[in-house]
C-alpha positions in Angstrom: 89.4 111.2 67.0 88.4 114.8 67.9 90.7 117.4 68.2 90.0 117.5 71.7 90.7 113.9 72.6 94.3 113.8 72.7 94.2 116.3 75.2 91.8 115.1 77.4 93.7 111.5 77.0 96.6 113.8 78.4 95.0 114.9 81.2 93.2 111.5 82.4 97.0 110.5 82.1 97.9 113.1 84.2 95.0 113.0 87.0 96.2 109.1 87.0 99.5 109.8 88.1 98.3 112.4 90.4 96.2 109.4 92.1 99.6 106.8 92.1 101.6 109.6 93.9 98.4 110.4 96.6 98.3 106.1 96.7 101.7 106.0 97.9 101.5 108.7 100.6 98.5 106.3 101.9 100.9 103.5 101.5 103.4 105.8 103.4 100.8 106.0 106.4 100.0 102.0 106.0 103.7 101.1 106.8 103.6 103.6 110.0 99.8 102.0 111.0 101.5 98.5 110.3 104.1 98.9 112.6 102.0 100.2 115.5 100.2 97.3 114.5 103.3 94.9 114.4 104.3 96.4 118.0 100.4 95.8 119.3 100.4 92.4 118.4 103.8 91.8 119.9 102.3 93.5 123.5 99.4 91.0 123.4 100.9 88.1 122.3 103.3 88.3 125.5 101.0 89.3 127.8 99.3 86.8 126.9 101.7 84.4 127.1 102.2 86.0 130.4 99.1 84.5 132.1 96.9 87.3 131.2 93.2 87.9 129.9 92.1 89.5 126.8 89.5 90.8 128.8 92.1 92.8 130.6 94.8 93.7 128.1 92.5 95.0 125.3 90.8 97.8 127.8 94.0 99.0 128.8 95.4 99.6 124.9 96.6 103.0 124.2 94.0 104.2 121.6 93.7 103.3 118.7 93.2 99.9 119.3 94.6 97.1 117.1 92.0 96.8 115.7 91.2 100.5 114.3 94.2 100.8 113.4 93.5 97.3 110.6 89.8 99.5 109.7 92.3 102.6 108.9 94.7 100.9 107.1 91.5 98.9 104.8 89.7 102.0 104.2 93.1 103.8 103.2 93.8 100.9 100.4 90.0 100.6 99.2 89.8 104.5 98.8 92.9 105.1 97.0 93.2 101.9 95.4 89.3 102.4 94.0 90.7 105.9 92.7 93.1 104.3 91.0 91.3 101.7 89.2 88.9 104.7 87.7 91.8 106.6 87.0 93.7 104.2 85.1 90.6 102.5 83.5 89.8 106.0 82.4 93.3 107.0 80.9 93.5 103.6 78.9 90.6 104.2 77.5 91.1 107.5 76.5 94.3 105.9 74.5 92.4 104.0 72.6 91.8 100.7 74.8 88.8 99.2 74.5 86.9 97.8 77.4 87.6 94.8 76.1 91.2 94.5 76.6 91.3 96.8 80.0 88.7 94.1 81.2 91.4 91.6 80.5 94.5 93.4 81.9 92.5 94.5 85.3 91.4 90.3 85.2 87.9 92.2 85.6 84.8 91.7 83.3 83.7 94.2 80.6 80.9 95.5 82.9 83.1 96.4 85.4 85.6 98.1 83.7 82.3 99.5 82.2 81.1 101.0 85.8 84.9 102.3 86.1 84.5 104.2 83.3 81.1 105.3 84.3 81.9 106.2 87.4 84.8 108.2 87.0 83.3 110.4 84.8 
């Protein structure tokens, strides 16, 4: 191990836990989009229920619609979440992992945890 290393190992620790805390503000925003979401499906499962169209409910949504709100909150995850994986594949590694055994702790194969490592260089 260079001298170097544990301090780079330091800092992929670091920039990992810089990613959980930005992962749960998105997760923060998920819960507000989810209940928008929970109160959008409540509107147009009664006014349904009510006797009336689709056709007519769904134009008449305040924006976003129900179903931008479920794109945001799936891009949100995959971005942060993607992050994460790098990041903590990265940091693992850096402590002496091997791809090996992050392969089996992320229930991933090698060459992916191989491409995380890749990738977030």
């Amino acid at each position: 191990m260079t001298s170097g290393e544990p301090k780079r190992a330091q800092e992929d620790v670091q920039a990992f836990l810089r990613a959980l805390t930005e992962l749960d503000d998105a997760l923060d925003a998920n819960l507000r989009r989810g209940e928008r979401m929970k109160e959008r499906i409540a509107y147009i499962q009664q006014a349904v229920a009510g006797g009336h169209a689709l056709r007519d409910i769904v134009p008449k949504e305040k924006p976003p619609l129900l179903v931008e709100l479920l794109t945001q909150s799936a891009e949100n995850l995959a971005a942060y979440g993607s992050r994460v994986r790098r990041l903590e594949a990265r940091a693992l590694h850096q402590e002496g992992l091997t791809m090996e055994q992050i392969a089996g702790l992320f229930r991933v194969t090698r060459q992916r945890v191989s491409t995380l490592l890749r990738d977030s260089r």
